[in-house]
Structures are given as C-alpha cells and as structure tokens.
C-alpha positions as CSV (number, residue, x, y, z in Angstrom):
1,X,-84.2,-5.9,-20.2
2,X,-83.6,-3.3,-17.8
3,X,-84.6,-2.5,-14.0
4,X,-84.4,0.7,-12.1
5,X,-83.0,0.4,-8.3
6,X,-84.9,2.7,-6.0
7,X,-83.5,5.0,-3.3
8,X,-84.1,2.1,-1.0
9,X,-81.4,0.0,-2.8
10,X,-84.3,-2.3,-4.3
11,X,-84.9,-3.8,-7.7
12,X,-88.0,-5.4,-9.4
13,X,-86.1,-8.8,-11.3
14,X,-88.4,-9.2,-14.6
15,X,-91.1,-11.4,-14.2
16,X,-89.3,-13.4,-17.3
17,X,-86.5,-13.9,-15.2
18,X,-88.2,-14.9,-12.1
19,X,-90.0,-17.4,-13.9
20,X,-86.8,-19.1,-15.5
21,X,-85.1,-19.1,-12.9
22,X,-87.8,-20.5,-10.7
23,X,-88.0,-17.4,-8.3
24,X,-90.9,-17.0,-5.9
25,X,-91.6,-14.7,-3.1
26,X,-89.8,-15.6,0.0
27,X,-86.6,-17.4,-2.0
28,X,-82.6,-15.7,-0.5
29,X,-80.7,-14.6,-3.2
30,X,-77.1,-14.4,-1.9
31,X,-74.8,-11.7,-3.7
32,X,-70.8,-12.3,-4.5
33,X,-69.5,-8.7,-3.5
34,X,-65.8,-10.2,-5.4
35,X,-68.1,-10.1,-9.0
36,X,-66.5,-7.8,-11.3
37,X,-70.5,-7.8,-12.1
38,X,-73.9,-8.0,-10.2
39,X,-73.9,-11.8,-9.2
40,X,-76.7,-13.3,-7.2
41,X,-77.3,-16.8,-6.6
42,X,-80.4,-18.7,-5.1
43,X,-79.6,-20.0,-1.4
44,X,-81.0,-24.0,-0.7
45,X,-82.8,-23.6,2.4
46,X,-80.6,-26.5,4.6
47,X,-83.7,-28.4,5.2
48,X,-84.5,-29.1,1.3
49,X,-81.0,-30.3,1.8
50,X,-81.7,-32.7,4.6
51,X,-85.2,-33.6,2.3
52,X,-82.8,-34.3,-0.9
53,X,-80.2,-36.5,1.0
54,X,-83.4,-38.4,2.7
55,X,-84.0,-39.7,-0.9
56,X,-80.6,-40.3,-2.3
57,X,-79.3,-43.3,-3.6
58,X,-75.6,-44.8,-4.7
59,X,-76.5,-45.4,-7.8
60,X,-73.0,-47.7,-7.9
61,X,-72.0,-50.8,-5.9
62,X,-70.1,-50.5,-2.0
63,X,-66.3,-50.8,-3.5
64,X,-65.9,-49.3,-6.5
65,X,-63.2,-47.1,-6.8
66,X,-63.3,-43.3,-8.2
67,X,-61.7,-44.7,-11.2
68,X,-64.1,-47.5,-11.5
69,X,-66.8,-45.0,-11.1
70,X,-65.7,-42.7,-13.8
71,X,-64.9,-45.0,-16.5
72,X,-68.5,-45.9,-15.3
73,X,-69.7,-42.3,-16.5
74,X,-67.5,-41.8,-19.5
75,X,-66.8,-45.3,-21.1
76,X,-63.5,-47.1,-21.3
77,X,-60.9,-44.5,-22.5
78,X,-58.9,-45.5,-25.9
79,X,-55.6,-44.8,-26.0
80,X,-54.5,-43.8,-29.3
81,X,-51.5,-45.9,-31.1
82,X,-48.0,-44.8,-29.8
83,X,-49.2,-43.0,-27.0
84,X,-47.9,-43.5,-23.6
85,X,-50.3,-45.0,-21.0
C-alpha cells in the first residue's frame, strides 16, 4: 500500500488503515522524529483520560502486595526439582 506526500508535506493514510486503526477526522497523531522509520502514534485526548480513570476499578483487595498481585495474574510459579529458590 502506498501514499504519495504532496508539496505541502501531507499524506492521505489508506482508508484500510484508518479504519483498523480506528482513525477519524480530528484524531493527533504524534510522530517519533528518533524512528529509524516513519512512526506515528495516536495521542489520548487528556480528558478520555480523566473519563477512563472515572470508571476504574481495583480489581484486587487494599493490601495485596505486587507479588501477591502477580502470582494473582500468572498462577503460583513451580520451581523445578534442584533448582534454587
């Protein structure tokens, strides 16, 4: 898939690609000028942010420590025979 940039600097991204990506008129894409390639990423406006956080949850109990939590997410690790803890 290709694009051809203007002499005003501008691009048209692929209406393929807008849609996977969930593009839509209006959205920042912020460029990473230390990319050895063309890198853009889509900016969160702060205030979906602020929306997001409004909503959120702790999903785990006041207490539990990080470790707690992640053997919560993976399982209890097995340490195999003759290994060192």
């Amino acid at each position: 898939m290709q694009a051809t940039l203007t002499s005003k600097g501008q691009i048209t991204i692929p209406i393929h690609v807008r849609n996977r990506l969930n593009l839509r008129p209006g959205d920042v894409l912020e460029f990473d000028e230390t990319a050895p390639f063309l890198k853009a990423t889509k900016t969160i406006p702060p205030q979906a942010w602020e929306e997001f956080a409004k909503g959120w949850k702790d999903p785990w109990p006041a207490g539990l420590s990080p470790f707690e939590v992640m053997e919560d997410l993976r399982g209890p690790v097995e340490i195999p025979n003759g290994a060192a803890p």
